[in-house]
Each structure stands twice: as structure tokens, then as C-alpha cells.
GUFI-497616 format. One record per residue: residue number from 1; residue in one letter; x, y, z of N, C-alpha, C, O, CB in turn. Coordinates in steps of 0.05 Angstrom, whole numbers, always signed. Glycine has a CB too. Layout:
<nodes>
[node NUM; 'A'; [X; Y; Z]; [X; Y; Z]; [X; Y; Z]; [X; Y; Z]; [X; Y; Z]];
...
</nodes>
This chain:
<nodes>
[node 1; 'X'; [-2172; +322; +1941]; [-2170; +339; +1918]; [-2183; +325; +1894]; [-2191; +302; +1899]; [-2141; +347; +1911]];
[node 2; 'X'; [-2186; +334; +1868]; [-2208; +327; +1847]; [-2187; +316; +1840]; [-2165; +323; +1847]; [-2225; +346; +1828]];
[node 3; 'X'; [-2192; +287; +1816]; [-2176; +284; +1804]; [-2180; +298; +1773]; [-2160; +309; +1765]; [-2173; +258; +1807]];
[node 4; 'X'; [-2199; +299; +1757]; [-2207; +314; +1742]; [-2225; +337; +1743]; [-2248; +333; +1751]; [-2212; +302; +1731]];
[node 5; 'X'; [-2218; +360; +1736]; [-2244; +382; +1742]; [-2233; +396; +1717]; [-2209; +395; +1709]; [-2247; +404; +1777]];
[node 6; 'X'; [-2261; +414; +1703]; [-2267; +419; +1678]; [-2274; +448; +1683]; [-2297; +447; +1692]; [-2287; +400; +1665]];
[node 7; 'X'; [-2264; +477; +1681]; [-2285; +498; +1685]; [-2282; +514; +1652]; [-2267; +508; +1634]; [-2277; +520; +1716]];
[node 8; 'X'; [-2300; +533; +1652]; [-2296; +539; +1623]; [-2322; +570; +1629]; [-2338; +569; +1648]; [-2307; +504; +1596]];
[node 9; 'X'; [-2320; +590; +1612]; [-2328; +610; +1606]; [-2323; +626; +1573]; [-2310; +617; +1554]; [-2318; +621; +1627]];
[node 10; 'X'; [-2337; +650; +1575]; [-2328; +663; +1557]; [-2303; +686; +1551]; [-2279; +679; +1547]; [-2347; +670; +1555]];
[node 11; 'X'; [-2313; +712; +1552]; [-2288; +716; +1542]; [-2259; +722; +1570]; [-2265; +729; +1593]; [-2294; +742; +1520]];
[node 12; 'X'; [-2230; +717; +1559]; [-2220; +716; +1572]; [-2191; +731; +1555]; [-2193; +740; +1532]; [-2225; +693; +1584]];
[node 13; 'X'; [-2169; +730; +1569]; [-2147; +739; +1558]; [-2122; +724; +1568]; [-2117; +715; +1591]; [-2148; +767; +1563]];
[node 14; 'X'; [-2109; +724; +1547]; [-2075; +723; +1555]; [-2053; +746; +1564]; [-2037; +757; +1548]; [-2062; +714; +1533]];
[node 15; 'X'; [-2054; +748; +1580]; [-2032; +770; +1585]; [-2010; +774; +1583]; [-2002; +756; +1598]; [-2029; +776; +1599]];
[node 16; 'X'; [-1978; +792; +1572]; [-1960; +798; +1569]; [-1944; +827; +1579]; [-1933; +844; +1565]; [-1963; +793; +1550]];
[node 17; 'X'; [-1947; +823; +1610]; [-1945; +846; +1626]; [-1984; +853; +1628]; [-2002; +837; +1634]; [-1920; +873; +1608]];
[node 18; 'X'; [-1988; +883; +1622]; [-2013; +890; +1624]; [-2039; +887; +1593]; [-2063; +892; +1592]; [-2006; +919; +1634]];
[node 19; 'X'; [-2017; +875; +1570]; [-2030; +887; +1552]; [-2035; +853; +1537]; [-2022; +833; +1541]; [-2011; +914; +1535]];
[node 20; 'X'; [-2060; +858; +1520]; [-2072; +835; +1519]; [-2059; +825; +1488]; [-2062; +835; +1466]; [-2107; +839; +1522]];
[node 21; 'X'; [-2040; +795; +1498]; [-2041; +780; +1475]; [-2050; +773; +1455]; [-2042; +776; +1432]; [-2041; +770; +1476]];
[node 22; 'X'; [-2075; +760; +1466]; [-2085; +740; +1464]; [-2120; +743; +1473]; [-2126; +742; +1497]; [-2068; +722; +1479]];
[node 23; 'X'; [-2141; +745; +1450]; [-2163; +747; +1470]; [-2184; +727; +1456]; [-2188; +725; +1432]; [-2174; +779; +1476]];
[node 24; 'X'; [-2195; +714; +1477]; [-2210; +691; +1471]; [-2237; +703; +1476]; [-2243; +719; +1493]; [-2202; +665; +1488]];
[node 25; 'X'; [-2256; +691; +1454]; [-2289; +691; +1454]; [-2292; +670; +1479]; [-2298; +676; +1502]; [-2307; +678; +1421]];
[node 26; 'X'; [-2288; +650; +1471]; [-2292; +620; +1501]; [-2271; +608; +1506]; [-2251; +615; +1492]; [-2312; +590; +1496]];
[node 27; 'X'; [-2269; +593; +1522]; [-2243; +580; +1542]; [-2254; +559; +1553]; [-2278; +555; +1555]; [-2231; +599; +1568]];
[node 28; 'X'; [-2235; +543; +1562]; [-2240; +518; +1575]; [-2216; +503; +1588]; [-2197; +500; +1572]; [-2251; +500; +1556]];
[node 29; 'X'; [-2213; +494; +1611]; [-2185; +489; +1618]; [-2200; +468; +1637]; [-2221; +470; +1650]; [-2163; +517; +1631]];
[node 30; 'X'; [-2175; +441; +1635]; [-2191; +422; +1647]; [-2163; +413; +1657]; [-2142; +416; +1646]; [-2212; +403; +1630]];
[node 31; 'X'; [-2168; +400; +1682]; [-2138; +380; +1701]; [-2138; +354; +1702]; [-2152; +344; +1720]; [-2134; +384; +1732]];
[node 32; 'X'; [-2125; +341; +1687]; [-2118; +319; +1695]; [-2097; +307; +1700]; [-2076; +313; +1688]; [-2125; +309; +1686]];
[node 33; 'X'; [-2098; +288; +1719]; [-2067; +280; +1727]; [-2048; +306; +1745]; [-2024; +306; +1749]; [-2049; +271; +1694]];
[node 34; 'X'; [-2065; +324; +1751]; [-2050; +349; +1765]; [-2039; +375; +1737]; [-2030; +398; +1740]; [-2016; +333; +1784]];
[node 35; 'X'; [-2044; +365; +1719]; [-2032; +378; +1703]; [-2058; +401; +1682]; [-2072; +388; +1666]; [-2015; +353; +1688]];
[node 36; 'X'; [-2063; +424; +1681]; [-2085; +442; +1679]; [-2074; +455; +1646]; [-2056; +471; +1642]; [-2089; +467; +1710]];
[node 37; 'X'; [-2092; +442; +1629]; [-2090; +449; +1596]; [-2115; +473; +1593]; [-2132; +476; +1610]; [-2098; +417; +1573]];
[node 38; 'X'; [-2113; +485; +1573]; [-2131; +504; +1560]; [-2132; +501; +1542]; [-2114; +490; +1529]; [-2129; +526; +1561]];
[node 39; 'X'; [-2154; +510; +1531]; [-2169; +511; +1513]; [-2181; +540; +1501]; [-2186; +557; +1518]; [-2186; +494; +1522]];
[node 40; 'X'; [-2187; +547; +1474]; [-2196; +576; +1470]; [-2197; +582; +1454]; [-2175; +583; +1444]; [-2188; +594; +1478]];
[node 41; 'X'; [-2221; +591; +1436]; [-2231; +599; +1414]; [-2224; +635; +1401]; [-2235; +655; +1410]; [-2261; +592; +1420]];
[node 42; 'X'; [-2206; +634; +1383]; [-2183; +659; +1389]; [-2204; +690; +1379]; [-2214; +689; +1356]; [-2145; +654; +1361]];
[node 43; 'X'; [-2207; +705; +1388]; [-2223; +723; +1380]; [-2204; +748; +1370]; [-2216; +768; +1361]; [-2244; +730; +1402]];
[node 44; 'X'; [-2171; +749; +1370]; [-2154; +771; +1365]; [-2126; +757; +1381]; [-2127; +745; +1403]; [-2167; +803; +1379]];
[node 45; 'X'; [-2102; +761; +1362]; [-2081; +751; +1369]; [-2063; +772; +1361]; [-2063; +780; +1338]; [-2076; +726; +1360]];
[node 46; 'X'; [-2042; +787; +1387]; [-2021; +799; +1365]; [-1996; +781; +1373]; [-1987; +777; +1396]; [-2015; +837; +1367]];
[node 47; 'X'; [-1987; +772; +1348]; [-1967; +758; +1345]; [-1944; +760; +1357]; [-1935; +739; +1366]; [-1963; +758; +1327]];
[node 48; 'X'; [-1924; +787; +1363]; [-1903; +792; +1370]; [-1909; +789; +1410]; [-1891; +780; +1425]; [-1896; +823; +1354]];
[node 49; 'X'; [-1927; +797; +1417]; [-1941; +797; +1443]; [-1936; +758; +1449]; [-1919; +748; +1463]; [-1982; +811; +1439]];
[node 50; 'X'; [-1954; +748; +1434]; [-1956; +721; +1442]; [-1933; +700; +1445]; [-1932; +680; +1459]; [-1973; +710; +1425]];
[node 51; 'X'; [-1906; +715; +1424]; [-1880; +699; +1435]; [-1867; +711; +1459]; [-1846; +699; +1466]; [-1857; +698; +1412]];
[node 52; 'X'; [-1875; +733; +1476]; [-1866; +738; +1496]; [-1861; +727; +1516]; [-1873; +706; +1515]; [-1872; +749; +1500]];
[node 53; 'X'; [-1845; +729; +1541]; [-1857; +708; +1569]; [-1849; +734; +1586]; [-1837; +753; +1575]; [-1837; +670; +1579]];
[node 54; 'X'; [-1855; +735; +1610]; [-1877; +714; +1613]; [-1910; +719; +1608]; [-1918; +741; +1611]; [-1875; +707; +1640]];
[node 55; 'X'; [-1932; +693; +1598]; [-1957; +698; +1597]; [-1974; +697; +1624]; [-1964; +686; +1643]; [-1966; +679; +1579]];
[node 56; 'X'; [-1995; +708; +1625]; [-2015; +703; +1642]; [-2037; +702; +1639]; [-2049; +723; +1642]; [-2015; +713; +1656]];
[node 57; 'X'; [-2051; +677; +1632]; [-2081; +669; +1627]; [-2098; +688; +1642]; [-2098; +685; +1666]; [-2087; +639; +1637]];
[node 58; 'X'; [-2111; +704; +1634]; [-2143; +711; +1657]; [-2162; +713; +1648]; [-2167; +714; +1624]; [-2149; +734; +1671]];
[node 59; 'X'; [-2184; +712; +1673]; [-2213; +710; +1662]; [-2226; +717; +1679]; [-2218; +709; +1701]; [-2224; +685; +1653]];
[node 60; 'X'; [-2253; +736; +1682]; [-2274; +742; +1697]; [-2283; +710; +1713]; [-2289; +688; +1703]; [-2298; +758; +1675]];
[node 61; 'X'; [-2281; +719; +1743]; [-2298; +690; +1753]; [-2324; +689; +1761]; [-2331; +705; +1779]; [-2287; +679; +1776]];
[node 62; 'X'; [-2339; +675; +1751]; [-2376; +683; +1749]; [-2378; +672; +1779]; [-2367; +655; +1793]; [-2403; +662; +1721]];
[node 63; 'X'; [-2397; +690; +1781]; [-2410; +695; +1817]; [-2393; +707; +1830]; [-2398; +705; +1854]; [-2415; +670; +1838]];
[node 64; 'X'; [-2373; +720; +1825]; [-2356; +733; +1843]; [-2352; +759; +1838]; [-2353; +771; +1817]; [-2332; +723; +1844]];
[node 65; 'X'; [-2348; +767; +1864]; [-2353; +804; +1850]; [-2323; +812; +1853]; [-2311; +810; +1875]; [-2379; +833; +1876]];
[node 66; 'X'; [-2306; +824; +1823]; [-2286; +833; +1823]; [-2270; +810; +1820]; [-2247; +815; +1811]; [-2283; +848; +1843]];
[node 67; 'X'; [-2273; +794; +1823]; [-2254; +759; +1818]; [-2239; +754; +1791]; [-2243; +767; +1771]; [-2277; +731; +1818]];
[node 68; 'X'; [-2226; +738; +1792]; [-2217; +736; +1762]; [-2203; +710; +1762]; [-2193; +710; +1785]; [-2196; +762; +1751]];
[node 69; 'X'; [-2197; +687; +1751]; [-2178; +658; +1747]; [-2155; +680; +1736]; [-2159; +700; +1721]; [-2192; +624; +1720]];
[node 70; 'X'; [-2129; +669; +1747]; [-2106; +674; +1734]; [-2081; +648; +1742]; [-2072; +639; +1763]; [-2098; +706; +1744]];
[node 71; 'X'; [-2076; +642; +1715]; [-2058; +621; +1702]; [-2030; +625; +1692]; [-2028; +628; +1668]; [-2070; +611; +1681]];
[node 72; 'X'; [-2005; +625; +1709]; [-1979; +627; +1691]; [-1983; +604; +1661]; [-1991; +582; +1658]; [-1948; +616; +1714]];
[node 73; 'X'; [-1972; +624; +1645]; [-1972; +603; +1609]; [-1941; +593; +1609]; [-1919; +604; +1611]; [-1977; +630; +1569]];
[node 74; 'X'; [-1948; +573; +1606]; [-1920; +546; +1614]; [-1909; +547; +1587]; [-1885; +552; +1582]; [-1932; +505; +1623]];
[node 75; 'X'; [-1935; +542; +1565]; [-1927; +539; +1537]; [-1953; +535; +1512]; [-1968; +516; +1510]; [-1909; +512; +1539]];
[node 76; 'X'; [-1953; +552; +1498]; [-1979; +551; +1482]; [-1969; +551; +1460]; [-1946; +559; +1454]; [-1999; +573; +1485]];
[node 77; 'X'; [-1994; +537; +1437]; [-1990; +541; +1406]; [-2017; +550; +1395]; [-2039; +539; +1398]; [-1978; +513; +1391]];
[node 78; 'X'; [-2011; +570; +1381]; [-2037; +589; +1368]; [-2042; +574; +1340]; [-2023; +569; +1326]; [-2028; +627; +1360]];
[node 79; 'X'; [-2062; +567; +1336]; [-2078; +563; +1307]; [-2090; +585; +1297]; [-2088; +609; +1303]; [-2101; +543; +1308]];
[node 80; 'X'; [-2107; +570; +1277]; [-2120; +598; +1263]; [-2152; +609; +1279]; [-2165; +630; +1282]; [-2128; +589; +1224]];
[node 81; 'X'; [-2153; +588; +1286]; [-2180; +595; +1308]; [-2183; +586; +1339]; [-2197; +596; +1356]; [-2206; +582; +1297]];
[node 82; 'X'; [-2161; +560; +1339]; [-2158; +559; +1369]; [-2135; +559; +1385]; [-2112; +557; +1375]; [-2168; +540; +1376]];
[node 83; 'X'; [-2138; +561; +1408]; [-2110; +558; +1421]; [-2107; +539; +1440]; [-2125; +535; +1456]; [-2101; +581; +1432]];
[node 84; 'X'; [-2080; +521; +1440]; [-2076; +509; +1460]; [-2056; +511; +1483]; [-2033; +512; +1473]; [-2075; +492; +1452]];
[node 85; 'X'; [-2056; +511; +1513]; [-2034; +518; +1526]; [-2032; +506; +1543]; [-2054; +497; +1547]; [-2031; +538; +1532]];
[node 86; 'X'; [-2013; +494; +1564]; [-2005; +485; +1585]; [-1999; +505; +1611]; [-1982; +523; +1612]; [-1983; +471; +1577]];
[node 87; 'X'; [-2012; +499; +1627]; [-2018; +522; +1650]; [-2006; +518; +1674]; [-2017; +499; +1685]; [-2046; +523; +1659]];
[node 88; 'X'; [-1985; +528; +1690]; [-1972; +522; +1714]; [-2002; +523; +1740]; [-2026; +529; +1740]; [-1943; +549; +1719]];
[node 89; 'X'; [-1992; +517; +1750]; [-2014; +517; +1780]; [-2031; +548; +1775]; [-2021; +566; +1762]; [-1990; +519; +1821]];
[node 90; 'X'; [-2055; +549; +1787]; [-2070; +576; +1793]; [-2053; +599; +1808]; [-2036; +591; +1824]; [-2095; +570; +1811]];
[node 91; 'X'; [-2056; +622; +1804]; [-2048; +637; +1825]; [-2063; +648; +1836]; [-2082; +654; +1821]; [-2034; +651; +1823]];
[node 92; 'X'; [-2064; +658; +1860]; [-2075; +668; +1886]; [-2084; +702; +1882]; [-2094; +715; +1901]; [-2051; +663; +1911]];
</nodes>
């Protein structure tokens, strides 16, 4: 297994059930030590949405038809332009 791996794209979303938290222009989520952080440049936040749980990171996956990365949100903190979060394992 990798010990560090870095993937990153444009836009993506946080999810709260079906409806979008959280939506990012770019993203970036990188693992180290087993442990998978994000990264994300905030393009629209609704506030009452984003203290919800549970979250779910997603994102279009390039080269794949119909694909998507999806991330349980462990724990995030919103700035004024970026966001940071702690990501449980990928899901399937």
C-alpha cells in the first residue's frame, strides 16, 4: 500500500443526506500515515447544512464513466475561503 498519495480535482461537494453543504471550486486530499485530510477552495457554504452529521465528501472521478470519490466527514472547519477536513477511509 502507498504510504503517501495525493489526488486532487475540481469541483466537488460535501454532502448532508442528498443536498449540498458545501461546494468546492478545487479539492485536494492527501494520506499520510493512513490518515486522508482535505483540502478545498469553498465556492458556496450553507451554514446550518455544514454543522450537520452525517457528511459525505464527493467528487466526479476523471476517466471514469459515472464514477465519483466518496469520503465519510470525520470532522471539518470552514474558513472564509477554505476548508479543512479529516476523512474516514473511502467508500465503495
Amino acid at each position: 500500500m502507498f504510504d503517501e498519495l495525493r489526488i486532487h480535482g475540481t469541483a466537488a461537494s460535501i454532502l448532508w443526506g442528498y443536498r449540498a453543504a458545501v461546494t468546492l471550486k478545487s479539492w485536494s486530499i492527501i494520506r499520510v500515515k493512513g490518515q486522508w485530510m482535505l483540502s478545498g477552495i469553498i465556492e458556496r457554504v450553507e451554514p446550518f447544512m455544514v454543522r450537520q452529521r452525517p457528511l459525505l465528501f464527493t467528487a466526479p472521478r476523471e476517466r471514469a464513466r459515472d464514477g465519483h470519490w466518496a469520503w465519510g466527514v470525520e470532522a471539518i472547519q470552514v474558513g472564509q475561503i477554505e476548508i479543512v477536513a479529516r476523512l474516514g477511509p473511502p467508500e465503495q
